[in-house]
C-alpha positions in Angstrom: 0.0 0.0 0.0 1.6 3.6 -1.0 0.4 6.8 1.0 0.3 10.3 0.3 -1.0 13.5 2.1 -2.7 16.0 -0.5 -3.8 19.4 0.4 -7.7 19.5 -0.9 -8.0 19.8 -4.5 -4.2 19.5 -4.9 -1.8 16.4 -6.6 1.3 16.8 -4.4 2.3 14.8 -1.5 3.6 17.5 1.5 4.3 16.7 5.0 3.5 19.7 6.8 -0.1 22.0 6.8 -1.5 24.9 7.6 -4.0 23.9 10.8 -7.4 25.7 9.2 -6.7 23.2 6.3 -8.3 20.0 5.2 -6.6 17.7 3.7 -7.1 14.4 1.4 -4.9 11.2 1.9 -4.6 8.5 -1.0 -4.0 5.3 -1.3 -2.8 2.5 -3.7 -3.6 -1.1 -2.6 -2.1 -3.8 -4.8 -4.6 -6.6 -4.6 -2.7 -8.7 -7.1 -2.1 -11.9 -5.0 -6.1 -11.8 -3.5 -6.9 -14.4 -6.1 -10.4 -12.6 -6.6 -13.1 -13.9 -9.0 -13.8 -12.0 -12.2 -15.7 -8.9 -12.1 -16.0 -9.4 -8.3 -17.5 -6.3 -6.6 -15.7 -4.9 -3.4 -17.5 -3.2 -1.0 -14.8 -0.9 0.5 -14.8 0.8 3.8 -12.2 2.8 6.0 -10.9 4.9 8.5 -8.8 7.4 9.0 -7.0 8.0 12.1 -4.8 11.1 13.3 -2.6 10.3 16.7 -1.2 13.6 18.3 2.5 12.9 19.2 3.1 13.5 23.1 -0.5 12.0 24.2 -3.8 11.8 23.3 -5.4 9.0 21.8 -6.4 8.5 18.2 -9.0 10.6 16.7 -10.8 9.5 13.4 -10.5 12.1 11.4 -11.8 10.7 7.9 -13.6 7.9 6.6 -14.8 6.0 3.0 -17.8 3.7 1.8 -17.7 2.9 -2.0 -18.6 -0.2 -3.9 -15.8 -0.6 -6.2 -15.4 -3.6 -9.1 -12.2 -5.4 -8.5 -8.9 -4.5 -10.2 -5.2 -5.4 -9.4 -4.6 -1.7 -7.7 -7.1 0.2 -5.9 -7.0 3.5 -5.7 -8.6 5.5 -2.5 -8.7 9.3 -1.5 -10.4 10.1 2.0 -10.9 13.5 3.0 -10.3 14.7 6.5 -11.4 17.2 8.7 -8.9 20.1 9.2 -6.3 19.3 12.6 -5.3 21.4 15.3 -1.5 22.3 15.6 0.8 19.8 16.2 2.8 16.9 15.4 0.9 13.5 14.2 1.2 10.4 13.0 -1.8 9.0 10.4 -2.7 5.4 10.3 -5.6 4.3 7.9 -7.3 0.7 8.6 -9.5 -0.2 4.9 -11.7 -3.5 4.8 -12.6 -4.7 1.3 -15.4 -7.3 1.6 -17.1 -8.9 -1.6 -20.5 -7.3 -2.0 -22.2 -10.1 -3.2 -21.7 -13.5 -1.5 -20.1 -15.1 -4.2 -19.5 -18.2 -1.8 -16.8 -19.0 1.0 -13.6 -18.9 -0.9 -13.7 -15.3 -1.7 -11.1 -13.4 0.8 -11.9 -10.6 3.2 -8.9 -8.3 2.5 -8.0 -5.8 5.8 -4.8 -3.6 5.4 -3.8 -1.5 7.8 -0.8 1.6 7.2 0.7 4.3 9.2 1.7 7.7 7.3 5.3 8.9 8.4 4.9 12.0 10.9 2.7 15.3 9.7 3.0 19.0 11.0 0.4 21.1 11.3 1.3 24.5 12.2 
């Protein structure tokens, strides 16, 4: 899975933010070795999670729910809510669930990521 912090309505990846600012995160899941059936529908859900370095616990701060046909790589933007100042690490936790029962053998897939650390100032 590859991660990237996007100011909204923007296409490069920054580290840092102002603190009135939302922001969009992205991200590309290779599914390649999920040995899905063809034209298997994905119902996709996740959560976005913003930990304040130096306490505090995590905060959700974004989430998605899309039904999305199945292809080799994924990719997700979820927009979050604007943070306060400070340092934080992001972590996203995504579920992809067939949306039809299609029988036992088709995979839930869970991936979970952490961002590096991200300033708002």
């Amino acid at each position: 899975m590859e991660w990237a912090n996007l100011p909204a309505n923007s296409y490069q990846g920054v580290t840092s933010l102002p603190h009135d600012q939302n922001f969009d995160v992205k991200l590309t899941l290779d599914i390649t070795k999920a040995s899905l059936p063809v034209n298997t529908q994905l119902d996709v859900t996740g959560k976005l999670f913003a930990k304040k370095m130096g306490g505090g616990s995590r905060q959700v701060i974004g989430e998605i729910q899309r039904i999305l046909p199945s292809t080799p790589i994924i990719d997700l933007t979820i927009d979050s809510a604007a943070l306060t100042q400070g340092l934080y690490r992001l972590e996203a936790l995504i579920e992809l669930n067939p949306a039809e029962a299609v029988g036992s053998a088709v995979p839930k897939i869970d991936a979970a990521i952490q961002g590096g650390l991200f300033q708002v100032y």
